[in-house]
Each structure stands twice: as C-alpha cells, then as structure tokens.
C-alpha positions in Angstrom: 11.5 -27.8 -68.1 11.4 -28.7 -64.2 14.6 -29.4 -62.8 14.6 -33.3 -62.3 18.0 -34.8 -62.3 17.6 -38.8 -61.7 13.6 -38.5 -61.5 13.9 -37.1 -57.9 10.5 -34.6 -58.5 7.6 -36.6 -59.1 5.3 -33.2 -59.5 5.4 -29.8 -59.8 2.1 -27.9 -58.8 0.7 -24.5 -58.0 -1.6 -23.9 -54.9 -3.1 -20.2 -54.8 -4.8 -19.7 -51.1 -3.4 -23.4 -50.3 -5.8 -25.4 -53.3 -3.7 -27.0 -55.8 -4.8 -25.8 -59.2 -2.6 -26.9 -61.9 0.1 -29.7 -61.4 3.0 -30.8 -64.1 3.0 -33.6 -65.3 -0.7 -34.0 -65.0 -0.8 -37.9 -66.4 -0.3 -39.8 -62.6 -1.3 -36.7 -60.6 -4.6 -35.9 -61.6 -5.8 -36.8 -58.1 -4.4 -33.6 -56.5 -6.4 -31.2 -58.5 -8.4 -29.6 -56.0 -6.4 -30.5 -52.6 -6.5 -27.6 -49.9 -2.7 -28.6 -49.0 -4.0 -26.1 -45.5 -6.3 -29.0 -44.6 -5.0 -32.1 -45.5 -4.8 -34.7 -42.9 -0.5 -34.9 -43.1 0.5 -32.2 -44.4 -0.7 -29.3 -42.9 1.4 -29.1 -40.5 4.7 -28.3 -42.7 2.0 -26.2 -45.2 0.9 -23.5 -42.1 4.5 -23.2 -41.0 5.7 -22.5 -44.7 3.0 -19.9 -44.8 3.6 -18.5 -41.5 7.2 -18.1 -41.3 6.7 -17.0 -45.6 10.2 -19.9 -45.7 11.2 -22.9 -47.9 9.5 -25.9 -45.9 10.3 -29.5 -46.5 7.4 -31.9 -45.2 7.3 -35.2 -44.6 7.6 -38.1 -45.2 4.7 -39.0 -45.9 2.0 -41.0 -48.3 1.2 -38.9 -51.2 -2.0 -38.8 -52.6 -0.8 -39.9 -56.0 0.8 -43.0 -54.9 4.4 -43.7 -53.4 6.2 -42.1 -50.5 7.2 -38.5 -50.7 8.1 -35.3 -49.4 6.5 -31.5 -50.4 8.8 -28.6 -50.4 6.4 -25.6 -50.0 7.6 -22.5 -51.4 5.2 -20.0 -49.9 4.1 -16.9 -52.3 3.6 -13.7 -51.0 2.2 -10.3 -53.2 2.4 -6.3 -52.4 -0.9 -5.2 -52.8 -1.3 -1.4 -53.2 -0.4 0.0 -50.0 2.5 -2.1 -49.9 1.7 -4.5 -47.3 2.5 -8.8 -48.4 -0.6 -11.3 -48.5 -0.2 -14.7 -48.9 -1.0 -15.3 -52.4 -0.5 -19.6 -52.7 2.4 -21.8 -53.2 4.7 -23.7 -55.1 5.5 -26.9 -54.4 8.0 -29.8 -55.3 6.7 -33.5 -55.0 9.7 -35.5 -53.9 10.4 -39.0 -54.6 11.4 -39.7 -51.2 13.0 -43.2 -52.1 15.0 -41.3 -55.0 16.4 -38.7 -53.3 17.7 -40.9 -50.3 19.5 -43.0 -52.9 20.8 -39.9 -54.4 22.0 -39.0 -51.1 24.2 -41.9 -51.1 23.0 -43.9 -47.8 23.8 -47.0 -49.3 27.7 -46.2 -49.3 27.8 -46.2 -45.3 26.6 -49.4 -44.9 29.7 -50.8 -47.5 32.1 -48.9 -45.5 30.8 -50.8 -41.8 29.1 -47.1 -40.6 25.2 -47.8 -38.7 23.5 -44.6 -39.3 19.7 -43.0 -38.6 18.6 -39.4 -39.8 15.7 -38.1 -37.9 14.0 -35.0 -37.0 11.6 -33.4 -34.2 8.4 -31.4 -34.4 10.0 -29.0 -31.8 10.0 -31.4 -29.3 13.8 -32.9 -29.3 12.6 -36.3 -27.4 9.6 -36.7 -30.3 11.9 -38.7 -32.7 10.8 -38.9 -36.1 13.0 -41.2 -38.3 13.6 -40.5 -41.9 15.7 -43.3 -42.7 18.0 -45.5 -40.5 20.5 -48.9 -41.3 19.2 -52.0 -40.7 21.2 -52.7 -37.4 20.2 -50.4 -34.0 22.4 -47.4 -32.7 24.1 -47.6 -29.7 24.4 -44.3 -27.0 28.1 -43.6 -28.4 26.9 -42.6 -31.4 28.3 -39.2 -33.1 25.6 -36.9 -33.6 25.4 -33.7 -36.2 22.7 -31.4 -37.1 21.7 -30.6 -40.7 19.9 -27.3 -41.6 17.3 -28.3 -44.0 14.1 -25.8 -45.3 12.8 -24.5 -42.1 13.3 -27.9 -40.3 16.7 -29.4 -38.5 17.3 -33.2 -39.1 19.9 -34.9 -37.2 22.4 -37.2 -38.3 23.9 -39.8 -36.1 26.2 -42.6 -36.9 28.9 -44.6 -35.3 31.3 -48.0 -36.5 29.1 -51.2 -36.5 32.3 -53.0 -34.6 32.6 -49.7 -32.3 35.0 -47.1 -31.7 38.5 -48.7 -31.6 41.1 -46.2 -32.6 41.4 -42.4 -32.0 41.8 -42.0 -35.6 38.5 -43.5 -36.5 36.8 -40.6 -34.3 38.4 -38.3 -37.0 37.3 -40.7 -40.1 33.9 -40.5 -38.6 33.7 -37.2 -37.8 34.8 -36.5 -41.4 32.3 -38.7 -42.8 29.3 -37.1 -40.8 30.0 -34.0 -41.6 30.6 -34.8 -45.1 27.1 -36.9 -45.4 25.4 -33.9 -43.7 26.7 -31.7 -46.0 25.2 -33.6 -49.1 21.8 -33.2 -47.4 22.4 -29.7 -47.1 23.4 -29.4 -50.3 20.9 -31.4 -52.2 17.6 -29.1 -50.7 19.9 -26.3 -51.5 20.4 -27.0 -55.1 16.5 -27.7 -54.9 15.7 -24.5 -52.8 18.2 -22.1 -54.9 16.0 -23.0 -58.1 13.4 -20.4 -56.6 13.4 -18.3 -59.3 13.7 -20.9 -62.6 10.3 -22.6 -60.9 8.8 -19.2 -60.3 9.3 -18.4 -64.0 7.9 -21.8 -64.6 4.9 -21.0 -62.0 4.0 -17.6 -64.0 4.6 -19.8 -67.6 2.6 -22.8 -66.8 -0.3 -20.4 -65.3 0.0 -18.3 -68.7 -0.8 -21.7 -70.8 -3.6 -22.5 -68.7 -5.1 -19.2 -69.3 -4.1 -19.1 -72.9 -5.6 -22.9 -73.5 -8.8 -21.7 -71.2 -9.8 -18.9 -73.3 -8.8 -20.3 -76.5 -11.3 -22.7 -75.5 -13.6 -20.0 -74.9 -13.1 -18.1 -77.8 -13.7 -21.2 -79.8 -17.1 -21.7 -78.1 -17.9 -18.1 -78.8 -16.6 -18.3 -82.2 -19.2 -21.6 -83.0 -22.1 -20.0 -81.3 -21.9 -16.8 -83.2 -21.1 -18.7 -86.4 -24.3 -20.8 -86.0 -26.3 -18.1 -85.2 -25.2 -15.9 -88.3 -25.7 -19.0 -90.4 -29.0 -19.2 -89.2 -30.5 -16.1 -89.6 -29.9 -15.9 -93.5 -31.1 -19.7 -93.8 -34.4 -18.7 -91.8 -34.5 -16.1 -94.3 -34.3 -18.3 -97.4 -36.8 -20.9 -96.0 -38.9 -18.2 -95.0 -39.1 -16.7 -98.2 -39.2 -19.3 -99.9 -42.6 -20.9 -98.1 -44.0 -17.0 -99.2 -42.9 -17.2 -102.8 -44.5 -20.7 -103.2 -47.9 -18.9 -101.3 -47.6 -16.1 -104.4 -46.3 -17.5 -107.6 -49.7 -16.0 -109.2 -48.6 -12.6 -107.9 -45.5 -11.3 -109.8 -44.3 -8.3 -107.7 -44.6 -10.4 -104.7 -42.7 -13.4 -106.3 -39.6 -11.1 -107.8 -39.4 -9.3 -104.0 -39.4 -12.9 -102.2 -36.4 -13.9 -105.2 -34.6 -10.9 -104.5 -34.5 -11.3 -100.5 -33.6 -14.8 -101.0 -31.2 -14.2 -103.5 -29.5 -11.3 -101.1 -29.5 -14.0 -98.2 -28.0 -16.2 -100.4 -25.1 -13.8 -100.9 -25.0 -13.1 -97.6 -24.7 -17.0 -96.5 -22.0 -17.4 -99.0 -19.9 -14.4 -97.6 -20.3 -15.9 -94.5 -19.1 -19.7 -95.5 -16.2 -18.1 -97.6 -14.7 -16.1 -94.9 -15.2 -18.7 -92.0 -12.9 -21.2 -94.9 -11.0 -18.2 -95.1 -10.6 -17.7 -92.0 -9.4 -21.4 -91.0 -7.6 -21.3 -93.9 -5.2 -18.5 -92.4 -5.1 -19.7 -89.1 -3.9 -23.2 -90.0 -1.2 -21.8 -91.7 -2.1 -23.0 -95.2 -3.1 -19.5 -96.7 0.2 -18.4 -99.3 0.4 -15.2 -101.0 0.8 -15.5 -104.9 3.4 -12.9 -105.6 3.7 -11.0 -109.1 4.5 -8.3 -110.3 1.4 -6.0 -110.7 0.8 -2.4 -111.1 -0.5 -0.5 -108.2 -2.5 2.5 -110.3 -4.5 -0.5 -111.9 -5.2 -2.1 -108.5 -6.1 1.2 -107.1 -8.6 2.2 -110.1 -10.1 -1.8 -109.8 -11.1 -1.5 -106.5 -12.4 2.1 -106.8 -14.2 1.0 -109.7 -16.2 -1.6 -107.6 -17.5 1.7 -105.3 -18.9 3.8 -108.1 -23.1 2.6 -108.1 -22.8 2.8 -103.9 -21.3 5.9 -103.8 -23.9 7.7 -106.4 -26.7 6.2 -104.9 -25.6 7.4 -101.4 -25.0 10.7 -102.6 -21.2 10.3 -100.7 -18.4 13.0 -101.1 -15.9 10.8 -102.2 -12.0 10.8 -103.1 -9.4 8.6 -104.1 -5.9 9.6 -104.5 -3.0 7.7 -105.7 0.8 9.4 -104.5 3.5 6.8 -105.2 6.8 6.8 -107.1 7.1 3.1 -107.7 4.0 1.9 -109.7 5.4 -1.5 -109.9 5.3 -4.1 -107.1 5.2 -7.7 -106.5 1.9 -8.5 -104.1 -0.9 -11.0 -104.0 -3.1 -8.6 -106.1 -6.7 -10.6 -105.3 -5.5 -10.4 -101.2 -4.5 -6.5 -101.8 -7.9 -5.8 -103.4 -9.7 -7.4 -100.7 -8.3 -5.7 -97.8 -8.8 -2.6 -100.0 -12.6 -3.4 -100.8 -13.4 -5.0 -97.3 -12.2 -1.5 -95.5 -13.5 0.9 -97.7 -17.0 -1.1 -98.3 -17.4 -0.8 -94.3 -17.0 3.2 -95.3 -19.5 3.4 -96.9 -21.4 1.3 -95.4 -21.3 2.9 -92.4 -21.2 6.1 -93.6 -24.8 8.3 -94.1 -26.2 10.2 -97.7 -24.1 12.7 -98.4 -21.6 12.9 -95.8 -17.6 11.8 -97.1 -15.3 9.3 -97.2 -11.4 9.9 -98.4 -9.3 7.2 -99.8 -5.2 7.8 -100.4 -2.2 5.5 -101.2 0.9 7.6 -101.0 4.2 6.4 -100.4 6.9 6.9 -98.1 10.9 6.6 -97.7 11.6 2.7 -96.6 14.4 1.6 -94.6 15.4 -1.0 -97.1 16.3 0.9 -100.5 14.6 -2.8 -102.0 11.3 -2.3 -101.3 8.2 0.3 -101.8 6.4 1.2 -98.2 3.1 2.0 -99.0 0.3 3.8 -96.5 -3.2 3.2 -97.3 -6.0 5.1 -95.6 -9.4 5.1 -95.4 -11.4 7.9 -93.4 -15.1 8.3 -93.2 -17.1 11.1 -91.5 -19.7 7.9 -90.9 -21.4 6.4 -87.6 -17.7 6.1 -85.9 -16.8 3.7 -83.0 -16.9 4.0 -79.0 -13.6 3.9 -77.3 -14.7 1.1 -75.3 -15.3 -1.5 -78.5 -12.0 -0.5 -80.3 -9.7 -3.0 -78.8 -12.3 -5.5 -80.0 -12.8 -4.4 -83.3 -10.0 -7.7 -85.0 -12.2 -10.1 -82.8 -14.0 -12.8 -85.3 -18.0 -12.0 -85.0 -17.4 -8.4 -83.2 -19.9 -6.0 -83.9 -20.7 -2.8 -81.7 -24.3 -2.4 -83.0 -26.5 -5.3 -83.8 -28.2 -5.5 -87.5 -31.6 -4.5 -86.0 -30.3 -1.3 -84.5 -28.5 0.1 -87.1 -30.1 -1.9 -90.5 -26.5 -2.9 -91.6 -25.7 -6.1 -92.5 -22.7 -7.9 -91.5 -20.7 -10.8 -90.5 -17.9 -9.6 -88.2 -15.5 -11.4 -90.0 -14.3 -9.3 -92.7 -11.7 -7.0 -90.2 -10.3 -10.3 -88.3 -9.5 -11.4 -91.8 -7.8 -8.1 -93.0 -5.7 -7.8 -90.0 -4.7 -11.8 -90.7 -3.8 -10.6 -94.2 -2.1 -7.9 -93.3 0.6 -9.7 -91.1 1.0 -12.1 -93.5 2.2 -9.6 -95.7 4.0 -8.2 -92.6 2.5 -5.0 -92.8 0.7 -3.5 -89.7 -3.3 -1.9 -89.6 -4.6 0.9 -87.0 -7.8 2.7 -86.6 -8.6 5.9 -85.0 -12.4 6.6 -84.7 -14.6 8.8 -82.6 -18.6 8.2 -82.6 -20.7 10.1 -84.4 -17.4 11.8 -86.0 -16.1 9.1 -88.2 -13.5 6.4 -88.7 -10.1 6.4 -89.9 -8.0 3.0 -90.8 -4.1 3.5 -91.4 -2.3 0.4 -93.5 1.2 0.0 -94.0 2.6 -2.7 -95.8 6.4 -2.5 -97.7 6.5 -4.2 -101.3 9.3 -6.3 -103.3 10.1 -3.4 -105.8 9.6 -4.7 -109.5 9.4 -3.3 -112.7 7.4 -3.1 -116.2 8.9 -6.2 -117.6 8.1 -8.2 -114.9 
C-alpha cells in the first residue's frame, strides 16, 4: 500500500523516459496515462531539474490534470548499464493534495494564536516571489523571515504578530514558533522523501502486475486462438468426410475408410474438449484428488497393459520395471495413471520402429519416515527435443514440430496438464532430452504410506 496518512497523495505513478505509464489508483487519474511530465506546460520546469540534478524535486503548485490543486514530488530513476555509467531510466512521482497537506501542516493554528504568515519560494531569482500559501491579512517589512530546505527547492517562511512586535519576549515566542513551523515542513517532505525505498519496492511491484496481467492477457488470446484452431481442424475433418462418405455409400471400402477417419477425429475432438475442461478445471481450483489406498504393482501393470498393441506393432524395445518397498499407497489412482499413460504414450509416440523406450518406478529414502517417495521415469531413444523449445515444453498448445512435419497427432495439452497434476500432488517433473538422441522425463511424487487393509 502507498503511504497516505489523511489522504495527502492523490496518485502514485511511474514515468520511464518522462511518459507516465501506470498510475495508482487508476479510477480519477486515467487522464495522465500518456503525459510526457518533460513537456508539460507547468511542470517541466521542476521535472528537468529532478532529472538533471538526479534529486527529490517538489513542484508546484499547480493545476493537475486530474482535477484539484497539487504538487508532484519527482523521484528521478537512474540505471548502471554495463560499463557502469547511470542513464536516466524515468521517475516516480507522488501527486500531492496541496490543500491536504497545508492543513496537515497546521497553518490554521497561527492564525488562532494572532501570528500573519506567508510561505513562498523563488525560481532562483530571490525578488521572483512565488506564494504558496499566506493569511488573509498583508505582511508588514518587520516581519521574521526563515528558510526551509525542502526537495531541491528553498521556501521561505515569514511571519510576524498581527498587533506588532511589543515585547522582547515575543521576538523569542516568534522566533520559536518560526522555526518550529519550518521544521514541520521540513519534516513532512522528509517523512515523504525517506519513503524512497518502500515506493521503489512498490514501483518494481506494481510494474510486475502490469506485466503479469499483460501477458496473462496474452497468453489467454494465444490459448483461444490455438484452441479454435485445433478444434477446427478435426471438425473440418468430420464434415469433410462425412460429405465423401455420403458421395460413396455404394462403395464399401471407401465408406468403412471415411468412418474410420471420422471416427479417429472424433476421438481426437473429444481429447481435445476433455482436456481443455480439464484444464480449466485445475486452474480454477476445483480439481480434488480422491485419495485411497491402492496398490502400486497393479497401477504399474494397468497402465503398461494399455501400451502392449503400440509397442508390437512398432517393433519397440521396451521395459518396465517396478523397485519399491511399499506397495501400498494412498493416491488418486485414475490422476496417477494418466500422468503415467500421457508421458509414456508421447514415448512411443515419438519414438521410431524398433528403437527403445525404458519405463522404471523405484523408490527412494524420504525425509518423512510417513510417506513412500516414489521416482518415475520415462526415457526414449525417439525424435528428442531442441534446447531452445525445452523451457516451453508445460506451455498449453506447445508443440516443436507441427502435425504436417512429423505426421503425429497432438493437442499440446496433455504435458501442461501433467505438470498441473503433478503439483497438486506436490510432487515435481523434469525432462532432459537431446534431438535425435531421445527424451528422458524424471517424476517424483511422495505418498501417504497405507497398507493391505486399507
């Protein structure tokens, strides 16, 4: 949160190269989105000396483009780029309630005690008087005068008894008084100006969420265009084939071929639909696992089981070992099978006749004597994987090679799910692959222990 004791900031906005890019709160102060603060018509004064002098700079007062009188306090950011040398990178910069922070200053209490007062400043010049606030009646020449150091400015305070200076002792009350009012001014931009860092921390946070929002946003357009378009393609495939089969229903071989491609589009459309739910499902929060107590020999032979007709019409070298100590374990047995069957089908899949692909569960010590840590791995001597697409390889849609190029069929769904799976049973995946060597995935997930009569 912005630091904002008795509403004194109205905004809080970041400026890189002077253009004001993201401002908080943004209901009220959409209208400085955009504004080179370098070129404004008041403003840029105070915004060239805070970058040239690279100092806290109060400006103003002045009109602010979002209504109301104000001040700005840049805070001018400068970066080491690789030789070492500092380039102006933007700023930061406080909108100030000017009204607010006048009352907070306490004004008001020197006109109940019978003072006359008037704060100004110079633009360098000491006879071009600029007055930030003042009491209703005039000063006289006999007024005391003290100078406040404020962010890269000096204001002046002058004040003086409205029945004049009768006493000897009031010189000292006075004296007291100015010194004591200029310190609060001094004080209040310091409490403002010593926040550097917490706004800083807010500057890097709030430009964090605006990247994070902007390419969630992007990754949800990508994630609708590349859902419509694998949609489509097996739907043009059904119609397609379908418009053929009615053409051929007198010629039998034809008409089974046309049901079989439309039937294997059909599949394929369905995959697609299910994991897309799935998906949504798991990133709304509302997937659960369904824990019992299961045994992991007959998960392991299941899901090998499913392999058997791929395998011997590939012609694959293929293994599956099974090296655990505790059999029994409580898991979500249909989400185990499927990250099981989703990593070792894209084995196969992407492995050619007669070359291998090794499958192992073996277990290893766990920190907590409660549970069973098991490693799965799957490694294939197949197509492999560039270095250059495996960070992408969890991304939703992510393919390396298109269908065309290397006659595979796929979604680029079924890894984003796994990982999501995966993490929800707070177990952890990596791959190691090297093209045209193979693929290796690495799963490690720790169990609830249980035990035959559970």
């Amino acid at each position: 949160m912005i630091p904002n004791e008795n509403g004194v900031v109205k905004a809080f906005e970041i400026a890189p190269g002077g253009i004001v890019s993201t401002v908080y709160p943004e209901d009220g102060n959409e209208i400085v989105q955009g504004l080179d603060l370098l070129s404004l018509s008041v403003g840029h004064y105070d915004a060239s000396l805070a970058k040239n002098t690279n100092e806290y700079t109060l400006g103003g007062p002045y009109q602010l483009k979002q209504g109301g009188t104000g001040a700005l306090l840049f805070n001018p950011v400068y970066q080491k780029d690789a030789s070492g040398n500092e380039n102006f990178w933007g700023f930061v910069v406080l909108a100030i309630d000017w009204n607010r922070f006048i009352d907070q200053i306490g004004l008001d209490k020197l006109n109940d005690a019978s003072y006359n007062y008037e704060i100004w400043k110079s633009d360098g010049d000491i006879s071009n008087r600029f007055v930030l606030a003042q009491s209703e009646e005039p000063l006289s020449k006999r007024c005391l005068t003290v100078e406040c150091n404020i962010p890269n400015y000096m204001w002046y305070f002058e004040i003086e008894p409205k029945d004049g200076w009768i006493p000897a002792s009031q010189w000292f009350t006075t004296i007291f008084i100015s010194y004591l009012f200029s310190l609060m001014i001094s004080t209040s931009f310091y409490l403002y100006t010593s926040r550097k860092f917490q706004q800083q921390q807010y500057a890097i946070q709030l430009k964090k969420s605006a990247e994070q929002a902007r390419s969630a946003n992007e990754a949800k357009t990508r994630f609708l265009f590349n859902m419509s378009h694998d949609i489509r393609t097996p739907m043009n495939a059904i119609i397609g084939f379908s418009g053929l089969l009615e053409k051929n229903l007198q010629n039998e071989e034809k008409a089974k071929e046309y049901l079989g491609k439309i039937c294997s589009s059909g599949n394929l459309l369905m995959t697609i639909i299910n994991q897309i739910l799935e998906i949504a499902r798991i990133e709304s929060g509302t997937t659960a696992l369904q824990l019992k107590a299961e045994n992991i020999n007959t998960v392991f032979h299941t899901v090998n089981t499913v392999f058997e007709n791929d395998i011997r019409k590939k012609n694959l070298q293929y293994s599956a070992d099974l090296d655990v100590y505790h059999t029994f374990i409580f898991c979500d047995r249909v989400k185990l099978q499927e990250i099981m069957l989703n990593i070792i089908s894209n084995a196969i899949k992407y492995t050619s006749d007669g070359h291998a692909v090794h499958v192992k569960i073996y277990e290893k010590d766990s920190e907590d004597p409660r549970k069973a840590r098991f490693i799965f791995t799957c490694e294939d001597t197949g197509i492999g994987m560039s270095e250059e697409y495996l960070p992408h390889i969890f991304e939703e849609f992510s393919r390396e090679h298109t269908t065309t190029e290397n006659k595979v069929a796929g979604t680029g769904l079924g890894l984003p799910i796994v990982k999501s799976m995966i993490e929800l049973m707070g177990g952890s995946i990596q791959v190691e692959s090297t093209q045209g060597v193979g693929t290796k995935f690495t799963v490690d997930i720790s169990f609830d222990m249980a035990s035959e009569s559970d």
